[in-house]
Each structure stands twice: as C-alpha cells, then as structure tokens.
KOLDO-67844 format. One record per residue (C-alpha): x, y, z; chain; residue number from 1. Coordinates in steps of 0.2 Angstrom, whole numbers, padded with zeros to 4 digits. Layout:
% KOLDO-67844
[r [X,Y,Z],'A',NUM]
...
% end
This chain:
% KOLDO-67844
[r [0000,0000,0000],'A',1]
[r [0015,0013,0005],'A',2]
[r [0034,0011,0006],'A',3]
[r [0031,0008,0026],'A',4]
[r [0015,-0004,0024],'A',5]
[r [0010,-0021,0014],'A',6]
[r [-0005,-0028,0018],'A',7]
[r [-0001,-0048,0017],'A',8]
[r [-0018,-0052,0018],'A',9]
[r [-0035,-0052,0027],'A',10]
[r [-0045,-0065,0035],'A',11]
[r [-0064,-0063,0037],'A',12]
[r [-0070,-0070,0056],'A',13]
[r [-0085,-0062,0056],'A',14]
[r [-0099,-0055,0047],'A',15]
[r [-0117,-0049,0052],'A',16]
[r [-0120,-0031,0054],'A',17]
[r [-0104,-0026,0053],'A',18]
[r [-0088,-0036,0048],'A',19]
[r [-0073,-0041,0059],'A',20]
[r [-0057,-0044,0049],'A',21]
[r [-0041,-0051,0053],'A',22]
[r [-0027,-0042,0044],'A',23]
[r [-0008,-0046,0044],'A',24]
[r [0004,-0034,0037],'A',25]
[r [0021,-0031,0036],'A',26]
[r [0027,-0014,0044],'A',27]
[r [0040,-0006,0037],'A',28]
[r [0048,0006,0056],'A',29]
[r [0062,0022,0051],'A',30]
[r [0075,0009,0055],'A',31]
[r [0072,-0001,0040],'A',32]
[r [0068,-0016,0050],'A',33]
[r [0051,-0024,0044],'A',34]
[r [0038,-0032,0057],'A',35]
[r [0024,-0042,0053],'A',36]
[r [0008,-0037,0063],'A',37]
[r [-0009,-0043,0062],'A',38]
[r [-0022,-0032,0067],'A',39]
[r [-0044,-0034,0071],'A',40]
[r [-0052,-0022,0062],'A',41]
[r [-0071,-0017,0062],'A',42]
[r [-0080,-0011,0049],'A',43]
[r [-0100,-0006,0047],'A',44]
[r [-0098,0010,0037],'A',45]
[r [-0096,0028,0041],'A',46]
[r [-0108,0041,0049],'A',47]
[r [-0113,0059,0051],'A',48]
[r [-0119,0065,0067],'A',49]
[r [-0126,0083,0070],'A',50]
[r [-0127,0094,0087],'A',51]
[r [-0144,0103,0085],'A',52]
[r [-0143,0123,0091],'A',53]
[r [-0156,0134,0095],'A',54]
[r [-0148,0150,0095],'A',55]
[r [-0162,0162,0099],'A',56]
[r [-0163,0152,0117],'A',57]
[r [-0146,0144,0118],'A',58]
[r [-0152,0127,0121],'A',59]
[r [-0146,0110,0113],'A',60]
[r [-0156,0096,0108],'A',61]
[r [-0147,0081,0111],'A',62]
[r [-0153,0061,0113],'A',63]
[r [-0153,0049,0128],'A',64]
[r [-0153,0029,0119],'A',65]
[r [-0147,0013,0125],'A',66]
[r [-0129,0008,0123],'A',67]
[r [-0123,-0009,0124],'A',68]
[r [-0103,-0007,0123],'A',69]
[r [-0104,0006,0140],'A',70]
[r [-0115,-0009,0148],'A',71]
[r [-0101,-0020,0145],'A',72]
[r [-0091,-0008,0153],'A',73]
[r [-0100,-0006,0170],'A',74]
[r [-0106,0011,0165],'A',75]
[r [-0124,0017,0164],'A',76]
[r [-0128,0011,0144],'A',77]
[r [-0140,0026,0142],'A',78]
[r [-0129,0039,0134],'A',79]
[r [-0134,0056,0132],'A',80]
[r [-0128,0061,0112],'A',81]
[r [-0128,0071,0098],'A',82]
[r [-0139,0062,0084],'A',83]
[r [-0132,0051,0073],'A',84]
[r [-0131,0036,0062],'A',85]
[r [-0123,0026,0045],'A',86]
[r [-0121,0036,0029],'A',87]
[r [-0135,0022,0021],'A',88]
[r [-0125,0029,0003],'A',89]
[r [-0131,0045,0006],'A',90]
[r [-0118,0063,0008],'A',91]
[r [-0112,0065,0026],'A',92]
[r [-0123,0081,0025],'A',93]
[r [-0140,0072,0020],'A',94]
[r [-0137,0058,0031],'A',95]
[r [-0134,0070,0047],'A',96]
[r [-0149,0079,0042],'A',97]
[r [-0160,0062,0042],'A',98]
[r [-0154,0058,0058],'A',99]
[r [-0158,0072,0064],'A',100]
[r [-0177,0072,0060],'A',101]
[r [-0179,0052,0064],'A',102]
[r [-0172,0054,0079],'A',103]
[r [-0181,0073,0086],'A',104]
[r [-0191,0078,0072],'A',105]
[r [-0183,0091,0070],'A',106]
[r [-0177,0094,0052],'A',107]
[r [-0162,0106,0055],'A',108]
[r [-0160,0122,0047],'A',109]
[r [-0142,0132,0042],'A',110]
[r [-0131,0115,0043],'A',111]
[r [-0113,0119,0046],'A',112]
[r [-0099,0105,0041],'A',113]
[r [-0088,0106,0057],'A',114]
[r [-0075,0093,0054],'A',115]
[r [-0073,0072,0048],'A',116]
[r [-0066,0060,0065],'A',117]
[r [-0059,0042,0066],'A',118]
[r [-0067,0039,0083],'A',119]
[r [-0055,0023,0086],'A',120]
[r [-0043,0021,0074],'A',121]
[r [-0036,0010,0081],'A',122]
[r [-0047,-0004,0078],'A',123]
[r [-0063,0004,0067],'A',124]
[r [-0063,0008,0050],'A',125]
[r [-0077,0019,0055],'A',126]
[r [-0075,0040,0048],'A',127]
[r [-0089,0051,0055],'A',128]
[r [-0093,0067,0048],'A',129]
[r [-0098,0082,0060],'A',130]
[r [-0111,0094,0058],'A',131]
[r [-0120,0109,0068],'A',132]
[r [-0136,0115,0062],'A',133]
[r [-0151,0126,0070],'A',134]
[r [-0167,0119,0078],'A',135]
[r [-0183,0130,0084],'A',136]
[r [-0201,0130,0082],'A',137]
[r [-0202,0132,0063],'A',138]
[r [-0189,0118,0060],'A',139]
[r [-0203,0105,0071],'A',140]
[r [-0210,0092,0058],'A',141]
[r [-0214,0077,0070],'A',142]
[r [-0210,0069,0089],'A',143]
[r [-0195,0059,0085],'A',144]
[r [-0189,0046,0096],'A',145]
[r [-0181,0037,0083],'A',146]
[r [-0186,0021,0073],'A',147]
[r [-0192,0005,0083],'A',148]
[r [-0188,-0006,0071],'A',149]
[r [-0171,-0002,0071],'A',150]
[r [-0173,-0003,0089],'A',151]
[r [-0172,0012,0093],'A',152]
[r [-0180,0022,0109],'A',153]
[r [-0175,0037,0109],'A',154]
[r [-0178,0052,0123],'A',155]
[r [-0176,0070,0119],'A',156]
[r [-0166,0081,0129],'A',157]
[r [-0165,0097,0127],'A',158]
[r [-0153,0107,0138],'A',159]
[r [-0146,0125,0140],'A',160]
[r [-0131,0125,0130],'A',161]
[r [-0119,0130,0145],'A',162]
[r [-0127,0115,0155],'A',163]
[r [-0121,0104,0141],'A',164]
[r [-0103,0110,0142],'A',165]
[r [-0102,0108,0158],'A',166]
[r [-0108,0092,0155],'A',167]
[r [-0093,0086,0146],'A',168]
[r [-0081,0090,0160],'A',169]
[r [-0090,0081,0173],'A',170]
[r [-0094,0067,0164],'A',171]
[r [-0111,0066,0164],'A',172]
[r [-0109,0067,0144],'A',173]
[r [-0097,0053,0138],'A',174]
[r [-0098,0052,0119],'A',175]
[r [-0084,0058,0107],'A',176]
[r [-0095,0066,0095],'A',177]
[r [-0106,0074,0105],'A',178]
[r [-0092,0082,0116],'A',179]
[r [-0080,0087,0100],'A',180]
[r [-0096,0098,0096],'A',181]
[r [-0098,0104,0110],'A',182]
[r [-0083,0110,0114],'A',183]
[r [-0082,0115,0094],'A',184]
[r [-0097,0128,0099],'A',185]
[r [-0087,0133,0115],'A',186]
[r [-0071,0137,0105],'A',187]
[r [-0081,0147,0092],'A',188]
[r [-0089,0160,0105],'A',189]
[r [-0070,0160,0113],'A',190]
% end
C-alpha cells in the first residue's frame, strides 16, 4: 500500500451487521527493519452526526438511547448524544440531516460542516462526519424518538447549551462526538 506498509492479507471471522477482519501486514519502522503485525479491524460504514442549536434560546437538543458497549463496561448504557447514524449511501450532510429528523423531528435548518473523525482508529474503519445545524419552532416536523424497528427508543433532551458543556467535564456526557461539538461551539464563541 505505501513504502512503510504491505498488507499480506485479510482473513474474514465475522460477518453480520458489521464485519470483523483479521489483517496481517508487514510494517516497514524508520530503522528499515520490517515487522509483521496482524491487526482486528471493524468495519460497518461511516456516519454523520449533528449537534442541533437553538440560538435564539441557547439550548441543545441532544438524545438519551441505549448503549450496549458502556453496559459491557459497567457504565450506565444510556448515553446522552448528539444524533447520529450510518451514511445508508447518502452525503455526510444528507445523512446527518435524516438523523436528525428520525431521531427529534426536527429537520435542521443552516447545517454547518464542522470537521470528519476516526473515533478509534485503532481498531474501526469507521469515519464520521460532524455537523451543527439550527433547531426551533419552525424547523418541528414530528415527535421523533427514533425508529423502533431499528430498535431504537429514543428520549429527547433538550438542555441550556452552558449546561451541556459543563456536562462534558463532569462526565455526565461521555460520547466523542457529542463532546468534540460541543466544545467546537465553546471554541467558536471564545
């Protein structure tokens, strides 16, 4: 692939939603000396994900939904987040804005590209695109609460945007995404 890396090959061990690979490759380091590594990647696609703003009242609209992997940690698996979800073949930017309006019904107004994130590199192929756009009254289409038969159930939470920073230090908000938008928002008022 590069003067530093040749992939040997890769090995399928699982595949459902997602597929788990085994990949050995040879890495070249600055010493010249050449190591074979094999590696477990994960792939299930990229994502968008979007923190919704009201900017008349300063609030957020973010989304509390079951998470399994925290569970499996011992932490509480009902994460607060920004919304979020699979790019489905559609543009980051179309796909934020879907997940936006499945999950709060709100279909977002003035969408603003923030910045792309490999949220674990080191074991996910997964590259999710980061979005801000505006909610209010006028952007209200339906209840939201996501899509129950993708299982979802979703609770709306809406929060002064202050409140939600703050969040993000004591850890009362643990997601990546949410908290890189957050703090995004923070930097820009700065």
């Amino acid at each position: 692939m590069t003067d530093r890396i040749t992939i040997i090959g890769a090995r399928l061990l699982v595949k459902n939603w997602g597929t788990l690979s085994s990949v050995t490759l040879d890495y070249r380091h600055k010493s010249g000396t050449v190591q074979r590594l094999e590696r477990e990647v994960y792939d299930h696609g990229s994502a968008a994900a979007m923190l919704l703003h009201d900017p008349v009242r300063d609030t957020v609209l973010l989304v509390r939904q079951f998470r399994l992997p925290p569970l499996l940690n011992g932490d509480d698996p009902d994460l607060l987040e920004v919304c979020a979800g699979l790019l489905d073949d559609n543009a980051p930017a179309e796909a934020a804005a879907r997940e936006a309006l499945e999950e709060t019904g709100h279909a977002p107004a003035d969408i603003r590209h923030v910045c792309d994130i490999y949220p674990c590199p080191g074991s996910l192929t997964e590259k999710v695109s980061l979005f801000l756009g505006q909610y209010g009254e006028h952007t209200l289409r339906h209840a939201g609460g996501g899509l129950e038969h993708d299982g979802e159930e979703i609770e709306l939470v809406e929060l002064p945007f202050q409140e939600a920073l703050a969040m993000t230090r004591d850890g009362r908000i643990l997601d990546a995404k949410t908290i890189i938008l957050l703090q995004h928002v923070a930097l820009e008022r700065a």
